[in-house]
C-alpha positions in Angstrom: 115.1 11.4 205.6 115.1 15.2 204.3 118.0 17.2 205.2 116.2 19.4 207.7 114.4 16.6 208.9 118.1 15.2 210.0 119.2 18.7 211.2 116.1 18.8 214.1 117.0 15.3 214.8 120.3 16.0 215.6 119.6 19.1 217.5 117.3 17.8 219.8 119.8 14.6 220.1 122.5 17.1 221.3 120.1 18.8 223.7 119.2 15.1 225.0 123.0 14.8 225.5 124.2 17.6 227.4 121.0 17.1 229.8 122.0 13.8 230.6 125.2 15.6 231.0 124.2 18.1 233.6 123.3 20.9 230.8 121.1 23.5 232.5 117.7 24.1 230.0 118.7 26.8 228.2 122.0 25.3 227.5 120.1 22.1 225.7 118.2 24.7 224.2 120.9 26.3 222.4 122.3 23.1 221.0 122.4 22.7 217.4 123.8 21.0 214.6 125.5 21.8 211.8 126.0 20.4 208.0 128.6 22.3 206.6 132.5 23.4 204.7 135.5 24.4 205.7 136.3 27.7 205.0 139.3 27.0 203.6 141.4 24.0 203.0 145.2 23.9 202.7 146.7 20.3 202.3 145.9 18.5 205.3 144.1 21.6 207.4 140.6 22.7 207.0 139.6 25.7 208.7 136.1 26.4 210.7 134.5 29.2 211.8 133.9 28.8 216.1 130.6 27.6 216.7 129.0 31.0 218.5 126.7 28.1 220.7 127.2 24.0 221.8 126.6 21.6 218.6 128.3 20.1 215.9 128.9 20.8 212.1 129.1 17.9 210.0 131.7 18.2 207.0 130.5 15.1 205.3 132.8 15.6 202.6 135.9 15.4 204.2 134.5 13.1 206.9 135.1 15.5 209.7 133.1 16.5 212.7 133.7 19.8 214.6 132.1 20.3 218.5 131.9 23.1 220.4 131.0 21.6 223.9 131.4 23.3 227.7 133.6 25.5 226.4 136.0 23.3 224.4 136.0 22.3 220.9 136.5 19.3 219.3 137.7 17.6 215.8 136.2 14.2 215.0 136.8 11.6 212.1 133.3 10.7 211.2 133.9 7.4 210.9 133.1 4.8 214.0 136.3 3.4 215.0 134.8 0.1 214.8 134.0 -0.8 211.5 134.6 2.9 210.1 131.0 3.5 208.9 130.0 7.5 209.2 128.5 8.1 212.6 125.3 10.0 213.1 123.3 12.1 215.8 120.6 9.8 217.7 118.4 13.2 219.0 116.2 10.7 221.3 119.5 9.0 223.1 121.5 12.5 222.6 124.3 10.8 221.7 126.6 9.8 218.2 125.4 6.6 217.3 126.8 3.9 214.7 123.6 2.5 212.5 125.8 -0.3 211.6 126.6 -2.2 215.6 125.1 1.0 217.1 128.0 2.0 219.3 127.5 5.5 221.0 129.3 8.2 221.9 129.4 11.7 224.1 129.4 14.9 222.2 133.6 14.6 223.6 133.4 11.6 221.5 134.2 9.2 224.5 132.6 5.7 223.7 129.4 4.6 226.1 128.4 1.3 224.9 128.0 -1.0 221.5 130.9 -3.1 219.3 133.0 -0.7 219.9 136.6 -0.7 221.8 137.6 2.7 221.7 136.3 6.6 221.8 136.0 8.4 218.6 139.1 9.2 216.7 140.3 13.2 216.9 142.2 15.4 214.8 144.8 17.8 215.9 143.4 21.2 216.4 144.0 24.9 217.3 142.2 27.9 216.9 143.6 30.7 214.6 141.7 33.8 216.0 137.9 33.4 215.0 138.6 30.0 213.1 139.3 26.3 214.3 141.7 24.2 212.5 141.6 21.0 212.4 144.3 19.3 210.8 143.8 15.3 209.7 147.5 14.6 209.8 147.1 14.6 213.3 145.1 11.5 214.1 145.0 10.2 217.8 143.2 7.2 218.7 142.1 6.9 222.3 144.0 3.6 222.7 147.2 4.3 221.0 148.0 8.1 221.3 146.0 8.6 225.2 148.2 11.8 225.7 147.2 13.4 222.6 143.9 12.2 222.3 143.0 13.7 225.8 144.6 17.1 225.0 143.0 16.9 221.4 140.5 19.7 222.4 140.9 23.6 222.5 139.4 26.3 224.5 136.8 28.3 223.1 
């Protein structure tokens, strides 16, 4: 598949999401996706510029995904926490999917159904004026760090 072919897939899976979510139209409408960088990257930090609208940018390079989402903003390994293959956008289920045991997931990375036992992993992460950082020293798993998992979000 062409890159912008993937890109429209994933934006209309986003949209698909936050409907089933209780997304009003123009909210689905403003959905997008991302591929992108970090704007800078200092050991184990990489910085992001906040999403201006709901969607995700995919760092496939250093496997990270970043959400902005309701107002809150996310830092995801890209990896499934099943089998740790990279995790895609499924625009007709609105949802993350795994292509290997199709697990899916929410765009807050909580797990719906498939293989899977847990959520998708998250990263620490703060916002530094106009930028999210999401550092990857800070890994919670839903099942083993719950406290910091659920707080693993900021405001945006």
């Amino acid at each position: 598949m062409e890159r912008r072919g993937f890109l429209k897939q994933v934006t209309v899976a986003l949209a698909g999401i936050a409907a089933g979510l209780g997304a009003t139209p123009a909210a689905l409408h403003a959905m997008n996706v991302r591929l992108g960088r970090p704007l800078s990257t200092t050991g184990e930090e990489h910085t992001y510029p906040v999403p201006a609208e709901d969607g995700a940018t995919i760092d496939k390079e250093n496997e990270i995904i970043v959400v902005r989402f309701r107002g809150k903003a996310y830092g995801f390994n890209l990896s499934c926490p099943h089998q740790h293959t990279a995790l895609r956008w499924q625009p007709d289920d609105s949802q993350f999917q795994c292509p290997k045991h199709h697990s899916r997931y929410t765009p807050e990375g909580i797990f719906v159904s498939g293989r899977a036992t847990r959520s998708m992993d998250r990263f620490g992460i703060r916002k530094d004026g106009s930028n999210l950082v999401i550092d990857v020293g800070k890994y919670y798993r839903q099942d083993q760090n719950r406290p910091e998992w659920e707080a693993g979000f900021v405001a945006v």
